[in-house]
C-alpha positions as CSV (number, residue, x, y, z in Angstrom):
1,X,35.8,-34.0,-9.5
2,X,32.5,-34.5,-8.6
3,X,30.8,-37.7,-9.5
4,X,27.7,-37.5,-12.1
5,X,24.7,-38.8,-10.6
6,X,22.6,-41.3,-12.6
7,X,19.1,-40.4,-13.4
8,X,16.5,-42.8,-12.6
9,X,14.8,-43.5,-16.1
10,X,10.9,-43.8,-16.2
11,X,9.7,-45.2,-19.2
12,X,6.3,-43.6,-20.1
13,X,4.3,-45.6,-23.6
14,X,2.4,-43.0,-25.5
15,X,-0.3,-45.6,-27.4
16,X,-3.7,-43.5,-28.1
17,X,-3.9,-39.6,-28.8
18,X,-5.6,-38.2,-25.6
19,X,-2.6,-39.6,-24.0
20,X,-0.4,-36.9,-25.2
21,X,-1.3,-33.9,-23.8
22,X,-2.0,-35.8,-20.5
23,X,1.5,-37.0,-20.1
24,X,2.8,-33.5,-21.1
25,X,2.5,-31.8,-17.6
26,X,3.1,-35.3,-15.7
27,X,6.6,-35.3,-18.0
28,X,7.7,-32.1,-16.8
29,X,6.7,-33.0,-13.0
30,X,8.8,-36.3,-13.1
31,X,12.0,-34.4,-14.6
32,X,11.6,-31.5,-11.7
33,X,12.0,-34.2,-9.1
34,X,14.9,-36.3,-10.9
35,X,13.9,-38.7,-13.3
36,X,14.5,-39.1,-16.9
37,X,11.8,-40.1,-19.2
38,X,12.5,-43.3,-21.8
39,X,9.3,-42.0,-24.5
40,X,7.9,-44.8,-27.0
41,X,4.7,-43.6,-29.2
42,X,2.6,-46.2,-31.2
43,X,2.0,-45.2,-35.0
44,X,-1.6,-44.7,-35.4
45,X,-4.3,-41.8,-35.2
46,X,-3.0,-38.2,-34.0
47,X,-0.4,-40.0,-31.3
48,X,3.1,-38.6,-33.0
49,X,1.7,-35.5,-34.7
50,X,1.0,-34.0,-31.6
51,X,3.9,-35.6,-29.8
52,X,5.4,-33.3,-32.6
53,X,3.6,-30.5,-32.0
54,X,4.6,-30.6,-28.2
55,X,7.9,-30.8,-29.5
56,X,8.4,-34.2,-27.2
57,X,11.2,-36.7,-28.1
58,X,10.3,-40.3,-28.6
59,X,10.7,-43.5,-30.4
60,X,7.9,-44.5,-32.9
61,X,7.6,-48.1,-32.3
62,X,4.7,-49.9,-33.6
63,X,1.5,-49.6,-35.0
64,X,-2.2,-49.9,-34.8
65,X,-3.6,-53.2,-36.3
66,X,-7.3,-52.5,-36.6
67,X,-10.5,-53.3,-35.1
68,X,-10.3,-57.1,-35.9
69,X,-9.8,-58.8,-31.4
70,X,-7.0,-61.5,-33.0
71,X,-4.8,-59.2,-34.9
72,X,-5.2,-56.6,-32.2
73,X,-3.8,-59.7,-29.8
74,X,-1.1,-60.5,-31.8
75,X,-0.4,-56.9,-32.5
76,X,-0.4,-56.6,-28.8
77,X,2.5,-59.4,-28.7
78,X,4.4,-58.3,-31.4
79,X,4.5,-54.4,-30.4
80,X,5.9,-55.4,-26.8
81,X,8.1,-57.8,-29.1
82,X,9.7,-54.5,-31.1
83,X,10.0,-52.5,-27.7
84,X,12.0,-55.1,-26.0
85,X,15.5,-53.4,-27.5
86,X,14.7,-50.1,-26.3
87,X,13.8,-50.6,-23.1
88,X,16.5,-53.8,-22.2
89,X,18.9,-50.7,-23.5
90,X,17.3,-48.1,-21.1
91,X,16.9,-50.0,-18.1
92,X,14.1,-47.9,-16.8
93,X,13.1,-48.4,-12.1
94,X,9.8,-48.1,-13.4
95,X,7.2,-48.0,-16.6
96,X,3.5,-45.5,-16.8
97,X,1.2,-45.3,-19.1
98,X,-3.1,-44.8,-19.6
99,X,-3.7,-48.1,-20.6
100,X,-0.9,-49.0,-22.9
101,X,-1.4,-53.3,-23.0
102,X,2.4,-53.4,-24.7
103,X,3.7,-51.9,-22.1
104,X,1.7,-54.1,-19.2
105,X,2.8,-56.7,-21.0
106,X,6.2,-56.3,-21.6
107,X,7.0,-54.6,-18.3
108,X,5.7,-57.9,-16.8
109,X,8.0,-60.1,-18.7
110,X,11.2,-57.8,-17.7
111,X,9.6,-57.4,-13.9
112,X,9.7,-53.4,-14.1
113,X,6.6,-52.2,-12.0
114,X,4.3,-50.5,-13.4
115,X,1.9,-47.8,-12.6
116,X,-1.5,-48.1,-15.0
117,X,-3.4,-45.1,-15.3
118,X,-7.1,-45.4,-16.5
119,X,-10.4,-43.7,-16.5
120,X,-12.6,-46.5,-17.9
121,X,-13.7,-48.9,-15.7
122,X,-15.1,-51.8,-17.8
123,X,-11.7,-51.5,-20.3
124,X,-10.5,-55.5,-20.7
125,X,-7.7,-56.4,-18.7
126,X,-4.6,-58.7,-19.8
127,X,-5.5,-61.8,-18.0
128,X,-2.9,-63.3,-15.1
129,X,-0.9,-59.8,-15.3
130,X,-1.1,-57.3,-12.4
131,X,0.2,-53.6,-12.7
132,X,1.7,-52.5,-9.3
133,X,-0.5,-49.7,-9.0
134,X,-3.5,-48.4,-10.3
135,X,-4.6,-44.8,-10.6
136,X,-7.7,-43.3,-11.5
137,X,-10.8,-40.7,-10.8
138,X,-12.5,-41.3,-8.1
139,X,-15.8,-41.9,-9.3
140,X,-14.5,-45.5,-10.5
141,X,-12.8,-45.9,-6.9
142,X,-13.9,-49.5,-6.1
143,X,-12.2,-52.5,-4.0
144,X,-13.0,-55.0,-6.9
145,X,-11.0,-52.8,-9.5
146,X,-8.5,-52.1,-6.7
147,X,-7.7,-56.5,-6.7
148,X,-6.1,-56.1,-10.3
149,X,-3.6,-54.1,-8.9
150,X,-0.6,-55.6,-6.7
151,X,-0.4,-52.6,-4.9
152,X,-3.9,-51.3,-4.4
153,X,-5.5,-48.2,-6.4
154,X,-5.0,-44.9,-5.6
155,X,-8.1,-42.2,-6.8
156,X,-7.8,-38.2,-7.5
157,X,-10.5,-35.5,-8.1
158,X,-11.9,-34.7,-11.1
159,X,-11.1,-36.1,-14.5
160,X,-7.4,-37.0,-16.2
161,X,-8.0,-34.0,-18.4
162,X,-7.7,-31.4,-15.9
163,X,-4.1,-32.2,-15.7
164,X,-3.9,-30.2,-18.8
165,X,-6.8,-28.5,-19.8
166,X,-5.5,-25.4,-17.4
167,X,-2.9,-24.8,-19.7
168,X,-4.8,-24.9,-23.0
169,X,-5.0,-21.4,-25.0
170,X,-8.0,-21.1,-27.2
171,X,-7.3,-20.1,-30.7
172,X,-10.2,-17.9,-32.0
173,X,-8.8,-17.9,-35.9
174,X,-10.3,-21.6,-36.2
175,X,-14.0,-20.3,-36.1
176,X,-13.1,-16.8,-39.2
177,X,-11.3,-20.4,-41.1
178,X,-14.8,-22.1,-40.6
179,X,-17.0,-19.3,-41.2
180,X,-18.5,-19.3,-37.9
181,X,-19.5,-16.2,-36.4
182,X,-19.5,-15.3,-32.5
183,X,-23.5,-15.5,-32.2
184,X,-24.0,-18.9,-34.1
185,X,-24.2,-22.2,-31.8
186,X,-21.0,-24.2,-32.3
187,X,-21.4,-28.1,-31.1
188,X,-18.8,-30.4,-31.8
189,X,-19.1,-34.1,-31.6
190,X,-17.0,-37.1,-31.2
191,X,-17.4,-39.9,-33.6
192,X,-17.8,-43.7,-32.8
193,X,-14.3,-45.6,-31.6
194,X,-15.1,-48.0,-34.0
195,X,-11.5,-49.6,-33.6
196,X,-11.4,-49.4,-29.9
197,X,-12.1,-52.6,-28.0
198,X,-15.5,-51.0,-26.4
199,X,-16.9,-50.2,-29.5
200,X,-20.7,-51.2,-29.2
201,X,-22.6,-50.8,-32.3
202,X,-25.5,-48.8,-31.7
203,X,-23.4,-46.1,-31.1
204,X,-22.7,-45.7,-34.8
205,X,-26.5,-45.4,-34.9
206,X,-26.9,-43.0,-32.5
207,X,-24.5,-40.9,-34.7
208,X,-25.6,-41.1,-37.7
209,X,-29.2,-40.0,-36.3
210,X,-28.2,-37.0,-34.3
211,X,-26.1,-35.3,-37.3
């Protein structure tokens, strides 16, 4: 009888929304090539409604603990605190995500590399930890970002959203459901991050004025 082979388990940390659909197509990609994906989802915003809605399965794990910098610290801590089971359990060569600081964290503490994938390049940084790789666009290609990471940083074309923006299907019902006909000017905009760490102020000003 032939002998199972062990998949290598990736453990992939699904923390903010947009981070969904990215990982979607990069999912499917690691599986084709042998590795099984260990799938954690923090509790907060749109993150496991549309894990839902991709149909993805995960472990809800944590939560979102406002704007205030100490609890979102201590959050930090006690997230990568309530993950430790899972992943000890899962054993995974290797840990990904777009900027999830549980997962830096506790990847560090368990010595899994990790491969940090980000698109901002003034985000704060865990201080004294370094990811094994960085990856990002190539307009924020720069040696002095590329020192964070023990093994350098590696750049691609474009932007992180054209990993999946080639499969999305437009759904023309939403403007009949908003009364919108085909001739008027549809602009959608994207309100202030007021929780997120790089949340500056004025732009809550700059909101308010242009709607």
């Amino acid at each position: 009888m032939r002998k199972r082979t062990k998949l290598r388990k990736i453990w992939i940390d699904l923390d903010n929304s947009p981070h969904v659909p990215l990982f979607v197509p990069i999912m499917a990609e690691l599986e084709k090539i042998g590795y099984s994906v260990v799938l954690t989802t923090r509790d907060c915003f749109q993150v496991c409604g549309l894990a839902d809605y991709y149909h993805l399965r995960y472990r809800k794990i944590g939560k979102h603990y406002g704007a205030n910098k100490l609890l979102k610290v201590l959050g930090t801590i006690w997230r990568s605190i309530q993950l430790a089971p899972v992943v000890i359990r899962e054993r995974p060569v290797v840990s990904l995500s777009h900027g999830s600081r549980s997962l830096i964290l506790l990847s560090a503490i368990l010595r899994i590399p990790t491969i940090l994938l980000f698109d901002y390049e003034h985000a704060t940084r865990l201080p004294f930890l370094k990811p094994e790789l960085g990856i990002a666009p190539e307009a924020i290609n720069d040696p002095e970002i590329a020192r964070h990471f023990k093994s350098g940083l590696r750049a691609y074309r474009g932007l992180k959203e054209d990993a999946y923006a080639t499969s999305f299907v437009p759904d023309p019902s939403i403007l009949r459901d908003l009364n919108i006909s085909d001739q008027e000017l549809l602009v959608t905009i994207r309100p202030p991050a007021t929780e997120a760490h790089y949340h500056n102020p004025e732009s809550e000003k700059l909101f308010v004025d242009v709607v």
